[in-house]
N, C-alpha and C positions, 0 to 999 in steps of 0.2 A: 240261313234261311229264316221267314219270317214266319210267325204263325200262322194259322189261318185268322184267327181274330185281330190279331195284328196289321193283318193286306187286307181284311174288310174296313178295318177303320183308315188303312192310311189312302186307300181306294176312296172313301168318303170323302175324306179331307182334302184329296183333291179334288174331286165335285164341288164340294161348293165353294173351297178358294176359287175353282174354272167359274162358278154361278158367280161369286162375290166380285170378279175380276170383269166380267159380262155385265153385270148392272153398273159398276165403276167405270166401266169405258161409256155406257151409252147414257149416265150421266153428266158425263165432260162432254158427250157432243150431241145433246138434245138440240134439236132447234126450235121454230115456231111454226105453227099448220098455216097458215095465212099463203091461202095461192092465189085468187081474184076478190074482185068487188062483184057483189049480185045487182042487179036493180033490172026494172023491163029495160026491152029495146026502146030504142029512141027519148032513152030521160038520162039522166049523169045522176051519180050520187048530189048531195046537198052541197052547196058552195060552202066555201067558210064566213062568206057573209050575211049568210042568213038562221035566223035564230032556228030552223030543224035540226041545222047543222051540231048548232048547240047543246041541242037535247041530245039528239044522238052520240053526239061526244061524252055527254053527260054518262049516258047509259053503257056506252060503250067500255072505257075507260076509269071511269070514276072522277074526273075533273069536274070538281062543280064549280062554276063562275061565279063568283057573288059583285058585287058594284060596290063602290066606294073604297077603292086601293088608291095608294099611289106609289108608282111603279121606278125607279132611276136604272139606267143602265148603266154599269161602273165596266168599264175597260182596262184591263192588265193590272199591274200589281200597284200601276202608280195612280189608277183611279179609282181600287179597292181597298186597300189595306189599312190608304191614314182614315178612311171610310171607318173602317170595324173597327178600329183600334179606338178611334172616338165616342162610340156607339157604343163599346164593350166597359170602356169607360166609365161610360154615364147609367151603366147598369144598376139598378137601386134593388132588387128583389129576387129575380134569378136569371142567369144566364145556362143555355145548352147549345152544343158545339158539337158537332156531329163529323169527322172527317175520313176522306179514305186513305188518300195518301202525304203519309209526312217525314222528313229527314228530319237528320238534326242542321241545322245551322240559323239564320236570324231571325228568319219568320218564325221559325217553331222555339222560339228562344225568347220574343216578342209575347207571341200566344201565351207563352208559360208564365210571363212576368205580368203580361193585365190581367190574365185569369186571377193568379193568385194574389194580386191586391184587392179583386173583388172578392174572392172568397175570406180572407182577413176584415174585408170590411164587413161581413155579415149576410153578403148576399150568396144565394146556393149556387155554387158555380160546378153543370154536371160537363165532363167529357170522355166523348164515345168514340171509339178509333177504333177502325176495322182490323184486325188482328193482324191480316194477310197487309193490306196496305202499305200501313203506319210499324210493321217491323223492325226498321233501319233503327227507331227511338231509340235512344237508351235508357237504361233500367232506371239510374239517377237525377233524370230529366222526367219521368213519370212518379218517381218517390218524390221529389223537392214539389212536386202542385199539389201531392196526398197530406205531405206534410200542413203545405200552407193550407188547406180545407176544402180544394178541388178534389170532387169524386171521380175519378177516373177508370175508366172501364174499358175493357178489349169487344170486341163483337167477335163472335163465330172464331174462337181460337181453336187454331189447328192441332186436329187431334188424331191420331191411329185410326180411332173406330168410326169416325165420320169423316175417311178419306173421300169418300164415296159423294160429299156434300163439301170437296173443299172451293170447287169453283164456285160457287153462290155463295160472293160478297157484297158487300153495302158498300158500292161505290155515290154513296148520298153523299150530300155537300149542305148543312144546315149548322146556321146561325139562327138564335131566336135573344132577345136582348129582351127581357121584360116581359114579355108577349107580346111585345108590342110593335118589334122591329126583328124583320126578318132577312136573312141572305143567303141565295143559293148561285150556283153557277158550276163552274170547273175548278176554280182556285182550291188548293192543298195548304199545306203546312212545308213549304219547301223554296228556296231562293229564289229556284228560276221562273218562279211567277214573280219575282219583284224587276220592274220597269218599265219599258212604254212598248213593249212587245213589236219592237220595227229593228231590234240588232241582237245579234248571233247572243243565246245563251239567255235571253230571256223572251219569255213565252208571250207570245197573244192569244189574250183570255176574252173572254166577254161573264160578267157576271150579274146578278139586279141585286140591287137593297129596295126594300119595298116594306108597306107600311097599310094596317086593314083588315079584312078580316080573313083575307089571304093567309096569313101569318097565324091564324089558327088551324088550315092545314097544314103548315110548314113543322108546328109544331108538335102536331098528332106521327108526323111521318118519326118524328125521334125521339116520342111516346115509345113507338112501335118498334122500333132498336131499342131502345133503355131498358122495356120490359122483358125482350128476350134474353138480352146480357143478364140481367138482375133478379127479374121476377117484381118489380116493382111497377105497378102501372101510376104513372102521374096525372093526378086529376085537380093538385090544388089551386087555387086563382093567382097563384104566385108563377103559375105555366100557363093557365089560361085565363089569363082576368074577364070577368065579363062586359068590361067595359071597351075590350078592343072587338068583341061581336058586333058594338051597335055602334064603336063610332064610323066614319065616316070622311077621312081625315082625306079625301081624292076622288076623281071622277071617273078613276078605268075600273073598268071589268076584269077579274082575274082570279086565277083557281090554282092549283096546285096537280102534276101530274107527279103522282108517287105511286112506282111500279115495284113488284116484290119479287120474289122466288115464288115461282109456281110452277105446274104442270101445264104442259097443252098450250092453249090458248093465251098469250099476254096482255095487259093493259099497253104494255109500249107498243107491243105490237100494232094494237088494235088502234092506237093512235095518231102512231104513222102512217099506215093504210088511209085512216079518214084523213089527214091531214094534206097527203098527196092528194087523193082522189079531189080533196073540194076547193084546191086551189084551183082558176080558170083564168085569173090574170097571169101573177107571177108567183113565183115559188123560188127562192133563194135559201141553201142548205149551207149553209158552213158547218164542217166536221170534223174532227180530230183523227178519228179511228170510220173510216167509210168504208164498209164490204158488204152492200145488201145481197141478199140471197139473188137467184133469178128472176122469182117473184116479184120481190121490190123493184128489182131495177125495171122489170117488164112494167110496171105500175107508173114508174117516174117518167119510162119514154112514153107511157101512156100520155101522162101529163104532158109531156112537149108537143106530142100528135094532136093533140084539141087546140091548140095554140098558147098553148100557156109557156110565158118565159121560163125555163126551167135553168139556174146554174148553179152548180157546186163550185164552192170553193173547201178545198182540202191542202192539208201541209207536201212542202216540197220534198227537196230532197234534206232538210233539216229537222226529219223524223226524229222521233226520241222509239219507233218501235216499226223499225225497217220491212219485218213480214209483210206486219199488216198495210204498210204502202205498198207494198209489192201485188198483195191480192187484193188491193183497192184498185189498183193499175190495172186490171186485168179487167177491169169491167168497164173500162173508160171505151172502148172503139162500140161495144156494144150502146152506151150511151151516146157518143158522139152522134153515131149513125140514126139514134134515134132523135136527134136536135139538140140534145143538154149540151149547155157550154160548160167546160170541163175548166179550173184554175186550179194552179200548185201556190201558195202561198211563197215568196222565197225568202224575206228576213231572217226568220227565226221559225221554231217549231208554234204550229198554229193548232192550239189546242181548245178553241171552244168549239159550243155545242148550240148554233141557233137557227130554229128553222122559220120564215117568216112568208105566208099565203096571203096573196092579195092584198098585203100591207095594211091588213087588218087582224091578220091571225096571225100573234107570232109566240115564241116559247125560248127560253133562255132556259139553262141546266147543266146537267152531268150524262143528260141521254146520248152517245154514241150511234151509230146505227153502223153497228156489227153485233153478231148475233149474240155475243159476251152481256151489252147491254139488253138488247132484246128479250134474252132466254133466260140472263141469268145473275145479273144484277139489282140490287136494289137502285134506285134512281130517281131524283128530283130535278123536276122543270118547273118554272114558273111560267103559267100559260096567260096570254093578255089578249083580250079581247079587245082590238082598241085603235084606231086611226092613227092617233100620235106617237104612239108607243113604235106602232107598226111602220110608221115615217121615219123613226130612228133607227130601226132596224135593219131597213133599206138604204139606208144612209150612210151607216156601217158598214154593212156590206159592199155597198158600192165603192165607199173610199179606203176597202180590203183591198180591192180588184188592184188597185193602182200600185200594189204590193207586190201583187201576185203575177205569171203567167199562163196564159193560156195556152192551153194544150189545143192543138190541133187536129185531124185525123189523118193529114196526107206526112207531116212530120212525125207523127205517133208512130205510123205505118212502119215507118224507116227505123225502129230502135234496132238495136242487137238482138240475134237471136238470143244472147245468154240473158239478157233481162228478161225475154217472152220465158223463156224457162224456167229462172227462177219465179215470175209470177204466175205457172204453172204450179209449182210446187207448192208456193207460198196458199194458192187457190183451194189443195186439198188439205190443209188446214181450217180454211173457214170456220168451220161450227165452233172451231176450238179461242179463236181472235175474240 
C-alpha cells in the first residue's frame, strides 16, 4: 500500500497529465471562428475589383500590394527548377531557402550542390527546413552543405515538452536570390515534382518567380523562421538591399500573404472569406488538400448563388494522402447542389495551391484550404493584383480541366455505400487534415 503522501502526489500527477493531455488534444484540433460575412441588407461585400476591396484586404490580412513587380508563373518541375537552379546560380551576396518538405534523391542533391558552390564562393548561403517536413534528409547530406559554408538550420524540432505545439509547422516555400529575386509556390525538395505534371508519378505544381518589391515581403517571411530557429534577426542590405524598394523592374501589383501560428482568428482565414465573398464574376480554386469547414463551403455556394462561376478543381484518385480526398469528397453533393462544378484532376497527383477572382485577383502559394493550413501552418502566397496575371491564371485553369473529370451529382449519387462511409470517417477527422 501506498502512503498517504505518496496517493496525494500520484493523484496529482494524474491531474495534470488528464489537464496536459486536454490542452494537447484541443491543440491538434483547434479550428478557425470564421462563420459569415457581415455587411447591411441589400449591399455584398467589396468585389475584388475595386480598390475597398484592397484596403480591406490590407487590414484584414496583412497583404500590402505595392506596384512595380514582375510576376512569371512557372509550372511543374520542368518549368521551375532549370528556373532556380539558374537564378541560384547567378547569386552574387546571399541566398535564403526556406523548405517544408524534402527527400533525399536529385532535387535535393541538386539543391545541395548550387548552394554549396555558392557558399564556397563567398556568398551567405542560409537553409531553413522544417524539422517535421524535411526528416527523410540525411544526417551527411546536411553535414557536406555545413561543411562547404551553408548555414543550415531545422525549424520547430520535435521535442517531448512541446508535443503540445507539434502540429504548427512552417509549411512555407521561399527562395530570395540577392533580394532581388523571389520564389514561392508548392514545390519541395523531392523527385516527383520533376516533369511536365500530365503522367503518373509526377506532380502538377503551379509555382511564380517574381521580381520588386514583393520580394521584400518574401524575405521578411524567412526573417521570421531564421529568427525563431536562431535568435538572429537579419537586417543587412545583403537580405534587404535598398535598392530592390525603389526599383521598379514591372507593372503588376503585388504583395505577399504570410500567415503564422496563432490563436482565434487567422490571416488565411480571413483571406479566404474576403476572397470568396468579392468574387462576382468567376472564382476558380485549384487545390491539393480541399475540406473547407461548413462555413466555407456555405460561403463558396454563396458564391455560385449571386451568379458567379464558381469550379474546383482537386486531385483524383492519384492522391498522395487518401483521407483527406475522402473528407474533400464528402462536401462535393453539398457543393454541387449549390452550382460549383466539381473536377478530379486524373494524370498525376495535382498539388498546387491557386485561387484566381474575377481574373484580376489571383494568388499562387503553399495555402491549402483545410483546416491544417488555415489553423496551423505557416504559409506563403503571392498575391497579384493584375488583368494579365489573372488571364494566365484562367488559362491554366481552364487547360487543367481538359485533364481532369467532372464530377456530377446524379453519377456521384450512385457511389458505394463503402466510399459514403469511409468519407464519413475520413469527415470526423477534419480539424486534424
Amino acid at each position: 500500500m501506498m502512503s498517504r503522501p505518496k496517493r496525494l502526489l500520484a493523484t496529482l500527477g494524474v491531474v495534470i497529465a488528464s489537464v496536459l493531455s486536454l490542452a494537447g488534444l484541443l491543440s491538434f484540433t483547434r479550428g478557425t471562428p470564421f462563420r459569415h460575412m457581415a455587411y447591411a441588407p441589400g449591399t455584398t461585400a467589396p468585389q475584388v475589383s475595386d480598390s475597398a476591396f484592397i484596403s480591406l484586404m490590407s487590414l484584414f490580412s496583412g497583404v500590402h500590394l505595392v506596384p512595380g513587380n514582375r510576376v512569371e508563373q512557372l509550372l511543374n518541375g520542368d518549368g521551375t527548377y532549370p528556373r532556380l537552379w539558374e537564378d541560384l546560380r547567378s547569386a552574387r551576396t546571399s541566398v535564403a531557402v526556406q523548405m517544408y518538405f524534402s527527400k533525399p534523391g536529385a532535387v535535393a542533391d541538386t539543391m545541395a550542390a548550387v548552394l554549396s558552390e555558392r557558399a564556397r564562393a563567398g556568398v551567405r548561403v542560409l537553409l531553413l527546413l522544417d524539422a517535421f517536413g524535411s526528416q527523410s534528409l540525411q544526417k551527411d547530406w546536411a553535414d557536406a552543405l555545413t561543411e562547404a559554408g551553408v548555414e543550415v538550420q531545422l525549424l520547430r524540432k520535435l521535442r517531448w515538452y512541446s508535443v503540445d505545439d507539434a502540429t504548427d509547422r512552417s509549411h512555407a516555400r521561399i527562395v530570395v536570390v540577392d533580394g532581388r529575386i523571389g520564389y514561392t509556390g508548392g514545390f519541395g525538395l523531392a523527385d516527383y515534382w520533376l516533369g511536365d505534371g500530365r503522367t503518373k508519378e509526377q506532380w502538377r505544381e503551379t509555382n511564380v518567380r517574381f521580381e520588386g518589391a514583393a520580394v521584400m515581403a518574401l524575405q521578411a517571411a524567412f526573417a521570421a523562421g531564421w529568427v525563431e530557429s536562431t535568435g538572429e534577426l537579419l537586417v543587412d542590405e545583403i537580405f534587404f538591399p535598398r535598392s530592390t524598394f525603389r526599383e521598379q523592374p514591372g507593372a503588376m501589383t503585388a504583395g505577399l500573404l504570410f500567415t503564422s501560428t496563432t490563436t482565434g482568428s487567422t490571416a488565411a482565414e480571413r483571406f479566404l472569406a474576403m476572397t470568396i465573398a468579392g468574387a462576382h464574376r468567376t472564382l476558380y480554386l485549384a487545390n491539393a488538400y480541399f475540406v473547407p469547414d461548413d462555413d466555407f463551403r456555405d460561403l463558396i455556394v454563396a458564391a455560385s448563388r449571386r451568379g458567379t462561376d464558381v469550379r474546383l478543381l482537386v486531385p483524383g484518385p492519384n492522391t498522395d494522402v487518401p483521407i483527406t480526398w475522402y473528407a474533400g469528397r464528402a462536401r462535393y453533393e453539398a457543393l454541387m447542389r449549390g452550382g460549383v462544378r466539381v473536377y478530379e484532376y486524373q494524370p498525376s497527383m495535382m498539388h498546387a495551391k491557386t485561387f484566381v477572382a474575377d481574373g484580376i485577383w489571383g494568388t499562387v502559394g503553399s495555402l491549402n484550404f483545410d483546416n491544417r493550413s488555415l489553423a496551423f501552418n505557416n504559409e506563403t502566397n503571392l498575391v497579384v493584383w493584375d488583368r494579365d496575371f489573372g488571364a494566365v491564371l484562367d488559362s491554366t485553369f481552364m487547360e487543367d480541366l481538359r485533364f481532369a473529370r467532372e464530377i456530377l451529382l446524379p453519377e456521384f449519387l450512385r457511389r458505394p455505400w463503402t466510399e459514403r462511409l469511409v468519407e464519413l470517417g475520413a469527415t470526423a477527422l477534419s480539424r486534424l487534415l
